[in-house]
C-alpha positions in Angstrom: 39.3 110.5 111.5 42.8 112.0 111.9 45.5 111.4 114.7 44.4 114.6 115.8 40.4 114.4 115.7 41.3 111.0 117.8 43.2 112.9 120.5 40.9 115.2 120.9 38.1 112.8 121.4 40.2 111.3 123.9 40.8 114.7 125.7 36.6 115.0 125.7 36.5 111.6 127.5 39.5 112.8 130.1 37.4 115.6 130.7 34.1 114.0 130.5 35.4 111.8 133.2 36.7 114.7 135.6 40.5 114.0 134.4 43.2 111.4 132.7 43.4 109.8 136.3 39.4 109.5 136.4 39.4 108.1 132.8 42.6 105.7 133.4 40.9 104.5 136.6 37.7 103.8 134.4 39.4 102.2 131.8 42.4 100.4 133.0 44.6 102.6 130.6 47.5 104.2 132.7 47.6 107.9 133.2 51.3 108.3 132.0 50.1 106.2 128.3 47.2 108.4 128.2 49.8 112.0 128.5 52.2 109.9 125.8 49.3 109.7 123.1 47.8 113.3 124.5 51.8 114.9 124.0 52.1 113.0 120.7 54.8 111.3 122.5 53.5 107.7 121.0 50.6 106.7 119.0 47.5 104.8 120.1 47.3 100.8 120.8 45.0 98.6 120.5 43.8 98.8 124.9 43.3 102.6 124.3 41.1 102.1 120.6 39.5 99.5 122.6 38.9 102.0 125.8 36.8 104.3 123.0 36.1 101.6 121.4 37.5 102.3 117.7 39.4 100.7 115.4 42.2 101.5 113.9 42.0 101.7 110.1 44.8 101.7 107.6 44.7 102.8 104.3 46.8 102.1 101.3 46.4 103.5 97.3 48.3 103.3 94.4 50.5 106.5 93.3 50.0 108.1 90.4 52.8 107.0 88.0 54.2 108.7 84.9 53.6 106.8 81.4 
């Protein structure tokens, strides 16, 4: 899942929920966070993964090196 699919299944929740207040009363996540992530204005923590409960998953790979 990109950053992107993951904001916009957080948007389906907001609206699911009737807005971001709604959801943040639900979930204990503050509205203003919730804009942040939305806005691209920070990236999603560990209360909000847990809210939809995800996780977040890095990945690391080796480059391709020259010989």
């Amino acid at each position: 899942m990109t950053l992107e699919e993951f904001r916009a299944d957080l948007r389906a929740a907001c609206a699911e929920a009737g807005s971001q207040l709604a959801w943040s009363r639900q979930t204990g996540v503050s509205t203003p966070y919730i804009s942040d992530v939305l806005s691209g204005r920070r990236e999603p923590g560990q209360k909000l993964l847990d809210a939809l409960d995800m996780d977040k998953v890095v990945d690391y790979r080796r480059r391709n090196r020259k010989p």
